[in-house]
C-alpha positions as CSV (number, residue, x, y, z in Angstrom):
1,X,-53.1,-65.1,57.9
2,X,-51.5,-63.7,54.6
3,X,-47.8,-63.8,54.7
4,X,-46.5,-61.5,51.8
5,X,-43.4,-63.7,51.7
6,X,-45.6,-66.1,50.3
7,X,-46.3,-63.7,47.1
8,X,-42.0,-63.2,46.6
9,X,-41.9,-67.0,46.4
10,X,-44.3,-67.3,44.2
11,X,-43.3,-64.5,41.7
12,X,-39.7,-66.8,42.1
13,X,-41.6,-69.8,40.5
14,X,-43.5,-67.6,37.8
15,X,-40.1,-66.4,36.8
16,X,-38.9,-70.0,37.1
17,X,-41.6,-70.9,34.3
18,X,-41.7,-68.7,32.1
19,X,-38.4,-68.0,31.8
20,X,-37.8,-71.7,31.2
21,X,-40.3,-72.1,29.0
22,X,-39.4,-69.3,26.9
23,X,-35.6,-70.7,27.2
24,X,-37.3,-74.2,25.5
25,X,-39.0,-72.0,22.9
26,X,-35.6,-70.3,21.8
27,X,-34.0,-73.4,21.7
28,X,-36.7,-74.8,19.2
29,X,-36.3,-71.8,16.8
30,X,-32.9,-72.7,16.1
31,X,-32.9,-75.8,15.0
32,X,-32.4,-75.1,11.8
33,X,-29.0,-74.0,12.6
34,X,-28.0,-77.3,14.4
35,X,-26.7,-80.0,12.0
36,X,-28.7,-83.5,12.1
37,X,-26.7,-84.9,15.3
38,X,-27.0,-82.6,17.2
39,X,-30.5,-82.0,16.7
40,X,-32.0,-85.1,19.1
41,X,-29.5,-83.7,22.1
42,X,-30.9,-80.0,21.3
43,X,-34.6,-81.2,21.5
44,X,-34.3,-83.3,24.9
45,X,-32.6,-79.9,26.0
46,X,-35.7,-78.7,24.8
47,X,-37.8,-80.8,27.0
48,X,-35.4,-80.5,30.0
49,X,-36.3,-76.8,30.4
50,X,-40.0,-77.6,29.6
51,X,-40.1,-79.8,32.3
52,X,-38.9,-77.0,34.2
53,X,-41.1,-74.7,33.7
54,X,-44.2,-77.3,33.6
55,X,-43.1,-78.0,37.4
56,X,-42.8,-74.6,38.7
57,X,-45.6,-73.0,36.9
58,X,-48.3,-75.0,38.7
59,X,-46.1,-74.3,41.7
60,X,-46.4,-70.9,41.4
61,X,-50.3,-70.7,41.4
62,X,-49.6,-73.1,44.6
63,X,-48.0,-70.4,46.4
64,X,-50.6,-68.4,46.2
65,X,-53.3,-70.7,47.0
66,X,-51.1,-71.2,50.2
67,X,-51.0,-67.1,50.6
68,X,-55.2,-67.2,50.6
69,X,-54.9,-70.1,52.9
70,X,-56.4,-72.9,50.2
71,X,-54.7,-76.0,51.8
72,X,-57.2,-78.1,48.9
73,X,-56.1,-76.2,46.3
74,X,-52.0,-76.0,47.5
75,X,-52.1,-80.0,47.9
76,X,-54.0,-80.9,44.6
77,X,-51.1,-78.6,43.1
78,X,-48.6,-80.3,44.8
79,X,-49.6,-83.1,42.9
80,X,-49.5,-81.8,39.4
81,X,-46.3,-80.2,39.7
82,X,-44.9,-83.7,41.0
83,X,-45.9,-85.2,37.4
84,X,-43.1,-83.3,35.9
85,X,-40.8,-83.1,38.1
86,X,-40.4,-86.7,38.4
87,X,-39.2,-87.2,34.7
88,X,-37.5,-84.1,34.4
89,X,-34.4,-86.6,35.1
90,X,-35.2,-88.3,31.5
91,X,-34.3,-85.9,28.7
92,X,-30.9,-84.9,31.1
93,X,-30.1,-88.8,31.1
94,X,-30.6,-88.9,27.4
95,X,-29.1,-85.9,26.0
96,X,-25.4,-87.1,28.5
97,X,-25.7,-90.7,27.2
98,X,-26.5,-89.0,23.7
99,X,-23.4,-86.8,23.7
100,X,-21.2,-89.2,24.9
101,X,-22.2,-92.7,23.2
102,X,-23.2,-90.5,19.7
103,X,-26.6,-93.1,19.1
104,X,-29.8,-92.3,19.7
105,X,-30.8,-96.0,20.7
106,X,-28.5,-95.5,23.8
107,X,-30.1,-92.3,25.0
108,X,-33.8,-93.6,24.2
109,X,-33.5,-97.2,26.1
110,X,-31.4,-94.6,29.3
111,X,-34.1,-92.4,29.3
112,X,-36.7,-95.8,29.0
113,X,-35.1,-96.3,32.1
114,X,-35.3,-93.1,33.9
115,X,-39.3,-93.0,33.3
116,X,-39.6,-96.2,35.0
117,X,-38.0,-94.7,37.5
118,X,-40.2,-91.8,37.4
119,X,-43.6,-93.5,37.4
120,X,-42.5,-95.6,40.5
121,X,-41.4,-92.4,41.9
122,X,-45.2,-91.4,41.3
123,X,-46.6,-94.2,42.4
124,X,-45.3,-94.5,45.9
125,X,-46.0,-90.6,46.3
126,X,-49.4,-90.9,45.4
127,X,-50.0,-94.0,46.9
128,X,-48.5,-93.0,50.5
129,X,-49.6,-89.0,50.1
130,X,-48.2,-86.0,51.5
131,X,-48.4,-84.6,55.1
132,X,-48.3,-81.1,55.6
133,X,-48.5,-78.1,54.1
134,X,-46.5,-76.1,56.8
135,X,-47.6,-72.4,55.9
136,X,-45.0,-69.9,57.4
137,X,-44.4,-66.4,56.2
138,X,-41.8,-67.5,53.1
139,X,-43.0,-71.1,52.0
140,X,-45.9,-73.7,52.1
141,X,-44.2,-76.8,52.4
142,X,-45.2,-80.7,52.2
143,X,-43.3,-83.7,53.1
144,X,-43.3,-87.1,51.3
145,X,-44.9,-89.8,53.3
146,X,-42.9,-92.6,51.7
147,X,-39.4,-93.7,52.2
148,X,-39.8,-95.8,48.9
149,X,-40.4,-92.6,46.9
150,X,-37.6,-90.7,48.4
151,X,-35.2,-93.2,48.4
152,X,-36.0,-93.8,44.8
153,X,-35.6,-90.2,43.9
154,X,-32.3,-89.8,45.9
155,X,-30.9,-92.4,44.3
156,X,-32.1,-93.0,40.8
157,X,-33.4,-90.0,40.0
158,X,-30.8,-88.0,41.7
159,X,-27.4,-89.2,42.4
160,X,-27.5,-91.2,39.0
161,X,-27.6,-88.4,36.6
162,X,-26.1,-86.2,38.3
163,X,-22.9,-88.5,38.6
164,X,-23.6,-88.2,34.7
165,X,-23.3,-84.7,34.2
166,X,-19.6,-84.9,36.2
167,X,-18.5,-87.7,34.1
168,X,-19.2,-85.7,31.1
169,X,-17.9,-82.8,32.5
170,X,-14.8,-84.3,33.0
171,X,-14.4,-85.8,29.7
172,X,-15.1,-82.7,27.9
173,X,-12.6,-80.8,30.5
174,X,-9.4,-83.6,29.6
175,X,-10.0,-82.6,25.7
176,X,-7.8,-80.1,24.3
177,X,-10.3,-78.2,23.6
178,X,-10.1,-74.0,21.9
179,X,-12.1,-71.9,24.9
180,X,-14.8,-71.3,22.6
181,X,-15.9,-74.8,22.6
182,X,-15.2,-75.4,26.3
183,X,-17.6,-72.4,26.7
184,X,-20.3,-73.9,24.2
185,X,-20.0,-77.7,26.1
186,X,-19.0,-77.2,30.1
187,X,-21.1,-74.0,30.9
188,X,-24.2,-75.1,29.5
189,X,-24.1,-78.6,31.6
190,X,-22.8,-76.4,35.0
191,X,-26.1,-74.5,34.4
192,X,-28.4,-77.6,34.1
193,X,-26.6,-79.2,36.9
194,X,-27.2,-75.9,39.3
195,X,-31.2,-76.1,38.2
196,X,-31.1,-80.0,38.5
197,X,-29.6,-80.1,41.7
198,X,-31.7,-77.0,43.5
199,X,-34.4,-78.6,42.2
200,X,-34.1,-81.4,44.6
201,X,-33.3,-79.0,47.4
202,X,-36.8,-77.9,46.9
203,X,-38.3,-80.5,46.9
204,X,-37.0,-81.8,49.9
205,X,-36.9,-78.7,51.9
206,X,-38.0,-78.5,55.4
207,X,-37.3,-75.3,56.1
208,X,-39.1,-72.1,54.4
209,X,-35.4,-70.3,53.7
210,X,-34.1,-73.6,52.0
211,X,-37.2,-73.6,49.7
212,X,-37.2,-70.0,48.6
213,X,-33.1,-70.1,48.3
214,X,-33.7,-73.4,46.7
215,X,-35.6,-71.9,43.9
216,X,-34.1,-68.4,43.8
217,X,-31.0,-70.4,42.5
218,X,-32.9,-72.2,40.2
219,X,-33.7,-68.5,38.9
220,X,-29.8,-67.7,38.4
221,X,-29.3,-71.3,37.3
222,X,-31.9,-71.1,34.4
223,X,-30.6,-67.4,33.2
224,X,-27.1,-69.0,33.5
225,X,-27.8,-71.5,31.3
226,X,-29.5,-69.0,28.6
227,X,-26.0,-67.0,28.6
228,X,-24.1,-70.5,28.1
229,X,-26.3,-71.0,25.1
230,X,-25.8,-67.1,23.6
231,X,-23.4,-65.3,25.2
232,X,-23.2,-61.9,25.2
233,X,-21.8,-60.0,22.2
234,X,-18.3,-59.3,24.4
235,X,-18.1,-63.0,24.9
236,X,-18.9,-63.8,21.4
237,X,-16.0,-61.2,20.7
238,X,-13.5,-62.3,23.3
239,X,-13.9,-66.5,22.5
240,X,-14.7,-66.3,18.7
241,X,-18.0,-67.3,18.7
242,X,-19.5,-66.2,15.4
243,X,-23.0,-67.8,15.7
244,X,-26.0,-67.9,18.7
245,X,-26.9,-71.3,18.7
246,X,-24.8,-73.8,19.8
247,X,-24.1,-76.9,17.9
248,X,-23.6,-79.9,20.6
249,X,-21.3,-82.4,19.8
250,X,-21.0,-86.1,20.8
251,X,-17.2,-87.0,22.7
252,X,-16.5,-89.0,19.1
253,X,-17.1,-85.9,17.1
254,X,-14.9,-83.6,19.4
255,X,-12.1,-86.2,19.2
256,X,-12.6,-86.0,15.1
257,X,-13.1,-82.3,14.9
258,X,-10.0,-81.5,16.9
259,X,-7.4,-84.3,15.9
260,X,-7.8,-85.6,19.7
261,X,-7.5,-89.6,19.4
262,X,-3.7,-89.0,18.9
């Protein structure tokens, strides 16, 4: 039976991917506008949205495998989208450790971490499988046959950094800070913690409306995110942002460039 809610969700995942991707691609071409520090948290934001779209690309093809009523095809794509999604935790932990710590041997032996994590992650979900797909008119959905796998997710993968992005939400909120730069810092992480956290609520989604919501926010999340990182010309105007890109500073730097250890 073809279920043409099946075709909506999938078109929600191609716009998921390429969108993201395309969001990575920006990113990349400015660069050369970044100074030298900020460059290593600008390219593990690069990565961070790659991930994204390297998860929900497959996941769209997926959806319509699911639509034709190819369970092979829908489970073996399950799979591969899995393989992203599992370290799409490390360049989020690196870039927070990055911009608050200001090294690049922090954020590399934090993200060394959160691959570990990943590959476990992996390896119980592959090892134990996947039961399902339950096909309804809106969603194809599997569930993870492995405590391990989920617990580690929840907790590692999950919980963890996103504990990270309020911590350095909060520090970047209690410095007096002009609104332009609050704009250039908080909104950006709010965005990646909406995709971050939806992306999880996909994942564990037992119901077809929690899926397709699930990744319908992702959407708004990932378009959020590109008007964090260049704003419309009436923001530009209204918070005195002169440039595009956005140049990410660590905690220390803030503190210099604004007279804040006082």
């Amino acid at each position: 039976m073809m279920n043409t809610g099946l075709l909506l969700n999938s078109a929600i995942c191609f716009a998921i991917g390429i969108s993201s991707m395309a969001f990575a691609w920006v990113l990349l071409g400015s660069s050369k506008q970044h100074s030298d520090n900020s460059k290593p948290a600008l390219y593990s934001l690069v990565v961070f949205w790659t991930i994204v779209g390297l998860t929900y690309l497959p996941t769209s093809i997926r959806m319509l495998a699911a639509y034709f009523g190819n369970q092979e095809i829908d489970a073996i794509l399950y799979f591969i989208s899995a393989i992203p999604f599992a370290f799409v935790a490390v360049p989020l932990a690196f870039f927070i450790i990055y911009i608050v710590v200001g090294t690049r041997k922090a954020g590399e032996y934090t993200a060394l971490f959160f691959t570990i994590l990943g590959a476990l992650y992996l390896a119980f979900l592959y090892q134990s499988g996947i039961v399902g797909p339950a096909v309804t008119e809106w969603a194809s959905i599997f569930s993870i046959n492995s405590d391990i796998a989920i617990h580690i997710y929840l907790i590692g993968l999950f919980v963890v950094p996103t504990s990270m992005i309020i911590g350095l939400l909060t520090l970047i909120l209690l410095q007096r800070l002009p609104k332009r730069i609050r704009y250039r810092t908080a909104l950006p992480l709010v965005a990646i913690s909406f995709v971050f956290d939806f992306m999880l609520t996909d994942v564990i989604a037992i119901l077809d409306f929690m899926q397709i919501f699930s990744r319908l926010f992702i959407l708004i999340g990932t378009i959020l995110a590109y008007l964090a990182y260049f704003p419309p010309m009436t923001v530009q105007e209204k918070l005195g942002i002169q440039k595009y890109c956005v140049d990410m500073y660590t905690i220390e730097e803030l503190e210099e460039k604004f007279d804040l250890k006082s």
